[in-house]
C-alpha positions as CSV (number, residue, x, y, z in Angstrom):
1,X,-1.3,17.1,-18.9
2,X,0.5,15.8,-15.5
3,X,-2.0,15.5,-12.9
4,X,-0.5,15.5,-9.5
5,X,-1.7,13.6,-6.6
6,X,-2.6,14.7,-3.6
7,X,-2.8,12.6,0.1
8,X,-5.8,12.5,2.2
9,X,-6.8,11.7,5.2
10,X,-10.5,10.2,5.7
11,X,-11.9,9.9,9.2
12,X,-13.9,6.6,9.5
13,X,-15.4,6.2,12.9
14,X,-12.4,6.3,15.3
15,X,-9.6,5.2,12.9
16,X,-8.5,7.3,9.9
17,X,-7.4,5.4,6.4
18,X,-5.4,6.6,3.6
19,X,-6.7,8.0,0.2
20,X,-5.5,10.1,-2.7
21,X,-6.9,12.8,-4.8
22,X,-6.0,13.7,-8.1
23,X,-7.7,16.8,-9.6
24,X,-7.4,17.8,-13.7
25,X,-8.5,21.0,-15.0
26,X,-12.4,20.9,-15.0
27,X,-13.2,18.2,-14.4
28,X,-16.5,17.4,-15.3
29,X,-16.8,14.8,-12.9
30,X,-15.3,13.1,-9.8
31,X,-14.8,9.1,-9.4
32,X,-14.4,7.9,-6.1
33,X,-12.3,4.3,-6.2
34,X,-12.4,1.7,-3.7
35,X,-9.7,-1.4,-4.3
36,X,-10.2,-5.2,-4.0
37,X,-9.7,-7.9,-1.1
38,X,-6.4,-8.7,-2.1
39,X,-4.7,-5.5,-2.6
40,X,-5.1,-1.4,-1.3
41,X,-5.2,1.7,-3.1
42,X,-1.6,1.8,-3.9
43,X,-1.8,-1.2,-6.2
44,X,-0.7,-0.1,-9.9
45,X,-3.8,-1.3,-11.2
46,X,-5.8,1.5,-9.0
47,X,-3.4,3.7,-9.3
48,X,-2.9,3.1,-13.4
49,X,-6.7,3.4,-13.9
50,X,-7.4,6.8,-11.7
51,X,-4.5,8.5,-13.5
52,X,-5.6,7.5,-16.6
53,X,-9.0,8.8,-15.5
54,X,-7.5,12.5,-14.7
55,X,-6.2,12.5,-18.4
56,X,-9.8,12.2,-19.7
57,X,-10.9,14.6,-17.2
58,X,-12.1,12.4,-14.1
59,X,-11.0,14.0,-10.7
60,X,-10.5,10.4,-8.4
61,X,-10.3,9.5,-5.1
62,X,-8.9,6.2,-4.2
63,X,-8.9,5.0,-0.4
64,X,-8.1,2.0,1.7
65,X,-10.4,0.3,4.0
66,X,-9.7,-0.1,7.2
67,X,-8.3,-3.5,7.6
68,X,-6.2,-2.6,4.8
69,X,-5.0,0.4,6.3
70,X,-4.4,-1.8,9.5
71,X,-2.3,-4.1,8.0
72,X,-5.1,-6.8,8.2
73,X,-5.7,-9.5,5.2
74,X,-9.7,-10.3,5.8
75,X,-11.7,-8.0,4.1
76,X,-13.8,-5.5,6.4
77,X,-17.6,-6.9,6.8
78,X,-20.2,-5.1,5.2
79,X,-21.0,-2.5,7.9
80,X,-17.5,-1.3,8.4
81,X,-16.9,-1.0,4.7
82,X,-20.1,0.7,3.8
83,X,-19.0,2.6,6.6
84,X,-15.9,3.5,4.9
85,X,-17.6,4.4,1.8
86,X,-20.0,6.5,3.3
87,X,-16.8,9.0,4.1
88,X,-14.8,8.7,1.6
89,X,-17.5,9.5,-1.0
90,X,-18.1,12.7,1.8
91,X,-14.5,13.5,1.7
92,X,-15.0,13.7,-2.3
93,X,-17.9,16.0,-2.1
94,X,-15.9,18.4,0.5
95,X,-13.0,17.7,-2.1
96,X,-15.3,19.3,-5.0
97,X,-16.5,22.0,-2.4
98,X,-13.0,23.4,-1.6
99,X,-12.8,23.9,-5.9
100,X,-16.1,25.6,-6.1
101,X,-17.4,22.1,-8.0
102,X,-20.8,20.9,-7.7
103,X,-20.3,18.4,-10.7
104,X,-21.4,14.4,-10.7
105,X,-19.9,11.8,-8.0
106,X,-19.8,8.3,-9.1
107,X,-18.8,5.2,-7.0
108,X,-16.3,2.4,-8.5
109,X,-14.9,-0.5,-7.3
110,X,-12.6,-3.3,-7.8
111,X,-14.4,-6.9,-7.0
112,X,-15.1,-6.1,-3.2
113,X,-14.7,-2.6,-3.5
114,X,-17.3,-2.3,-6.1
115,X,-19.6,-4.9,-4.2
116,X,-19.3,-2.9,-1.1
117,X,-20.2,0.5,-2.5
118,X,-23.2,-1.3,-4.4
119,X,-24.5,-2.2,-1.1
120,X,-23.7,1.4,0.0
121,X,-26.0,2.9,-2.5
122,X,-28.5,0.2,-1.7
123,X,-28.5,1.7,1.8
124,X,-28.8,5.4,0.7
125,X,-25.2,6.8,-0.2
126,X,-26.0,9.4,-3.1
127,X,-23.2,8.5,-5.8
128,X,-24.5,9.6,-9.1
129,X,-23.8,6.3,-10.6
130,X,-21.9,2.9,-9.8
131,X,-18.4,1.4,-12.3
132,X,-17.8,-2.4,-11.5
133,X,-14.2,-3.1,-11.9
134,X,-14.7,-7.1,-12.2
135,X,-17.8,-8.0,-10.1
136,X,-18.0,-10.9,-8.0
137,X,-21.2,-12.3,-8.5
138,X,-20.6,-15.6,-7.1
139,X,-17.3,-17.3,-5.4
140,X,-15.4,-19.1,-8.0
141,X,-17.0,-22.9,-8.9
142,X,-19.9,-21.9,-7.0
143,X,-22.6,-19.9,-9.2
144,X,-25.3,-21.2,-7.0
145,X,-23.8,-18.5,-4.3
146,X,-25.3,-15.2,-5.9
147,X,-24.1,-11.8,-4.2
148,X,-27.2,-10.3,-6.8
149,X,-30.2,-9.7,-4.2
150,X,-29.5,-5.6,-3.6
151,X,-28.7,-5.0,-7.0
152,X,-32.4,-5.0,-8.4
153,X,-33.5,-2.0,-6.5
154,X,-31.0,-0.2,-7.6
155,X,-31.9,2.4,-10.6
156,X,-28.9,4.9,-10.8
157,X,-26.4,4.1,-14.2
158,X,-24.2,0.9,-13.6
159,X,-21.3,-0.3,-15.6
160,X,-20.1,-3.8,-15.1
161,X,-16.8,-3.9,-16.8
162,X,-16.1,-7.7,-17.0
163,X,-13.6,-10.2,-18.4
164,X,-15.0,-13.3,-20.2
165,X,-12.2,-15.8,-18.1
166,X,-13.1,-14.4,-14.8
167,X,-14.1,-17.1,-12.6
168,X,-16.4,-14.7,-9.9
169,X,-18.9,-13.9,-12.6
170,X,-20.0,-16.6,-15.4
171,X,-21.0,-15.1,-18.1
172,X,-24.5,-16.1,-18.8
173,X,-25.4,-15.5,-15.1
174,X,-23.9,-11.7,-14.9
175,X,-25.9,-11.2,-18.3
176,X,-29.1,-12.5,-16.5
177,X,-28.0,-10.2,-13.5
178,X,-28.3,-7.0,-15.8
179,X,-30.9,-8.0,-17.7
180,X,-33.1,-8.0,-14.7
181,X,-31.7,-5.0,-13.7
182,X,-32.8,-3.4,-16.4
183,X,-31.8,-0.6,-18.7
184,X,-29.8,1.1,-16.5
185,X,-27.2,-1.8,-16.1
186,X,-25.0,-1.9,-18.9
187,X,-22.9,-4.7,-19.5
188,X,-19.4,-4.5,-21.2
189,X,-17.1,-7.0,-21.8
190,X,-13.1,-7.3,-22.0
191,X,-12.3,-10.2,-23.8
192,X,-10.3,-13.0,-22.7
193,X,-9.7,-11.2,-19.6
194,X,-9.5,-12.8,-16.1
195,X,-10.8,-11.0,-12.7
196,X,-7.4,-8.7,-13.0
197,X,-8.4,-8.5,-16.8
198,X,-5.4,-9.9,-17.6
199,X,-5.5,-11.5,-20.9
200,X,-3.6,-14.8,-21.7
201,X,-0.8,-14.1,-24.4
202,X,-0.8,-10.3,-23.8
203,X,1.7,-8.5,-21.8
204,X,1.2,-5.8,-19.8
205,X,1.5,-4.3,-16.8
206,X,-0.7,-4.5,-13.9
207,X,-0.8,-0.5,-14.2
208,X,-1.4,-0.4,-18.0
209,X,-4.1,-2.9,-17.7
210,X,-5.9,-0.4,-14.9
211,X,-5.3,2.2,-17.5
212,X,-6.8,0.4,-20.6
213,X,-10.4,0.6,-18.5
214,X,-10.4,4.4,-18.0
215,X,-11.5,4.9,-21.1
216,X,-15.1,3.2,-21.4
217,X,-15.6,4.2,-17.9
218,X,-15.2,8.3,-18.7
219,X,-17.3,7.8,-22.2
220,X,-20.1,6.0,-19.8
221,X,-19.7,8.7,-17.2
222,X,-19.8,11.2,-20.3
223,X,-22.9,9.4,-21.1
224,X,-24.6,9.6,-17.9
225,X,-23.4,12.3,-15.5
């Protein structure tokens, strides 16, 4: 099954950033994708995970930021990128509209993109459920700097996908982290992966990496939605 992408254009206050849509057969539900600080929606990691996704039956959105979309390196702050996610997860809902779908949408994220749409959610955006693609809990060598404080209020399903090596979450911290959380955080890690889950003495490809996390992602949307 070749799912074909499509280009959209999301309005986000008075600029307008790029995003893409890709659309199997029945989906059962749609996954809206938001990149890291380092990279935008084009990356092949995105790109390999949300076509992956479509093969398992996830209809995606991935978008850009707005400083991304600008050309700009420094991330958005908070209220411009919730911002952002506020209309790209609306641009997914009018998406599933145009199909007749009223099925699940869920929020996911790479590092900041995932930290950002947390904070979303914790300020009222209605995604069914939140996908961590590598969450930065703290700035590398400094796990007294906790980005943790909005996440305990939070009760939708979460899935923080994780590599043991990556230096923005320690391990036993991120554990505490869900554990306070509660039952609907669920923790799951890739082994010997870094915070591009890249694991040491294993080729592959940025976009065959992305790929190799659709799968526990669809069985916990399967799971939840």
């Amino acid at each position: 099954m070749t799912v074909t992408e499509s280009p959209v254009t999301i309005t986000v206050g008075d600029v307008e950033v790029s995003a893409a849509y890709g659309r199997p057969h029945k989906p059962f539900a749609t996954l809206v994708v938001a990149h890291g600080a380092g990279a935008g929606m084009e990356h092949p990691f995105l790109s390999g995970f949300t076509r992956a996704l479509n093969h398992d039956g996830v209809a995606t959105l991935r978008f850009n930021f707005p400083y991304r979309e600008a050309g700009r390196k420094f991330p958005d702050r908070p209220p411009a990128a919730i911002a952002a996610w506020r209309a790209a997860l609306d641009a997914a809902l009018r998406q599933g509209d145009s199909h007749g779908d009223k099925g699940p949408v869920w929020a996911a994220g790479k590092s900041f993109g995932g930290r950002m749409a947390s904070m979303a959610v914790a300020e009222g955006m209605p995604a069914k459920g939140l996908v961590y693609l590598g969450y930065p809990l703290h700035p590398p060598g400094k796990p007294d700097k906790l980005r943790d404080e909005h996440l305990y209020g939070l009760t939708l399903p979460m899935l923080f996908l994780q590599g043991t090596r990556d230096t923005f979450a320690t391990p036993e911290l991120l554990e505490g982290v869900a554990s306070r959380i509660g039952q609907s955080a669920v923790l799951e890690w890739v082994d010997g992966g870094d915070h591009s889950f890249a694991v040491a003495g294993r080729k592959r490809s940025a976009e065959e990496i992305g790929a190799s996390l659709a799968s526990p992602v669809a069985r916990f949307m399967r799971t939840h939605s």
